[in-house]
Residue, then its C-alpha position, 0 to 999 in steps of 0.5 A: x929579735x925584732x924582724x921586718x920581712x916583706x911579702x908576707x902574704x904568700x909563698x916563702x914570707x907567708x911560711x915563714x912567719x909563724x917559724x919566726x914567731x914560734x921560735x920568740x921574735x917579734x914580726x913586722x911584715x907587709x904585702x899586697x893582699x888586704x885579705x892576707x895581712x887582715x888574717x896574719x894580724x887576726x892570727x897573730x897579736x901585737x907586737x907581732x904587725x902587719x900592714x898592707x904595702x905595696x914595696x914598688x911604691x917608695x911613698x908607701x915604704x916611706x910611711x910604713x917605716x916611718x911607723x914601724x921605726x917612730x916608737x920601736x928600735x930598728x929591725x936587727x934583721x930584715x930580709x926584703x922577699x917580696x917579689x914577681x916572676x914573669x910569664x914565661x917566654x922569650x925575652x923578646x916577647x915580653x912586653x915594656x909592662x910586664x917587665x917593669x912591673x917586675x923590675x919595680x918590684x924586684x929590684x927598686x922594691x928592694x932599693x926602696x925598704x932599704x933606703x927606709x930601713x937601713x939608715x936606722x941600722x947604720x946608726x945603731x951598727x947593728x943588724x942583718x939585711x937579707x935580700x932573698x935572691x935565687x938560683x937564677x940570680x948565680x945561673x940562668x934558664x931560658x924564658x924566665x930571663x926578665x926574673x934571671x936580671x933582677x936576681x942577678x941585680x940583687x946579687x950584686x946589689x946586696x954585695x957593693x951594700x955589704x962593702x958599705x956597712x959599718x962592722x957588726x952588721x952584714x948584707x947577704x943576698x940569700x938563695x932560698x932554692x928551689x920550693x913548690x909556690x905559686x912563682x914557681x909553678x907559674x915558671x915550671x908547672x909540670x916539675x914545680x910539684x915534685x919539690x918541697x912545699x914552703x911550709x917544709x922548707x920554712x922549718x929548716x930556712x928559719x933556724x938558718x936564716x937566723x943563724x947569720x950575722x956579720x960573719x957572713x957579710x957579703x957572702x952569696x949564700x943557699x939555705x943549708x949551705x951554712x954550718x957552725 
């Protein structure tokens, strides 16, 4: 199975990468962080590609599918993960930068590898779109509202995409739960340490994650919620 992911470089797209691989597929993944994909592709070898993209940047998503998909067949699962929280406070003290440096990556980020990708999907009839949304995509918390209203986009998003797929393929927006990373302690440092850390929750989000398919489609899901 070929698998392009977003935001590798840390967090829960980081952790799941070498679960992917160990379990025989191929995966294409970018980032932000020089650093990160210079060691992701140190650490893992063709076919297995890394690049440095910032999804926020449609020109930059636009040429980095153009590569992937020029010699090689479209992704039979894609799980756009790449995301920010925001800092919390109120949302009226959140400033115009803040909040649409958040939104471009959260919401048109995602927009964006989908209008690059999924075309190649639909021609084939085939393939798995993942959209990683949150337990603030189905509920809310104070101080994180800016990060609440692009997991509640997501949601509705990925489930009118669903409504639009040729049968055979499936769009699930995906809740991860709750994982001590950095975006969490950023949101919750004092409880943040008290839940599993992502490299935990990548053995058991992998298997699962890898068991969806047009069943599936449109359907709000939580990793461990599925069974046979």
């Amino acid at each position: 199975m070929k698998i392009v992911i977003t935001g590798v470089t840390r967090g829960l797209g980081r952790a799941l990468v070498p679960e992917f691989i160990q379990a025989g597929h191929t995966v294409i993944g970018c980032g932000r962080s020089g650093s990160e994909i210079f060691d992701l592709r140190t650490t893992h070898a063709a076919p297995h590609d890394f690049s440095v993209v910032d999804v926020a940047i449609d020109s930059k998503v636009a040429l980095w599918a153009a590569k992937v998909l020029e010699n090689e067949s479209p992704p039979d699962l894609l799980i756009n993960n790449a995301a920010l929280m925001n800092r919390p406070s109120s949302l009226w003290e959140q400033d115009d930068r803040e909040f649409t440096k958040l939104v471009d990556v959260n919401i048109r980020g995602v927009m964006n590898v989908i209008r690059h990708f999924v075309p190649a999907m639909v021609a084939r009839k085939k393939g798995v779109i993942i959209n990683l949304s949150s337990g603030w995509g189905r509920s809310v918390s104070p101080e994180v509202a800016p990060y609440c209203a692009s997991k509640w986009a997501i949601e509705g998003l990925t489930k009118a995409l669903a409504e639009e797929l040729p049968k055979g393929m499936a769009a699930i927006p995906l809740n991860p739960g709750v994982i001590d990373t950095d975006m969490l302690r950023q949101a919750w440092s004092d409880g943040a340490a008290s839940y599993p850390k992502a490299e935990a929750w990548a053995k058991t989000a992998a298997p699962y994650i890898l068991k969806l398919g047009p069943k599936h489609n449109g359907q709000s899901l939580s990793v461990g919620g599925y069974e046979d």
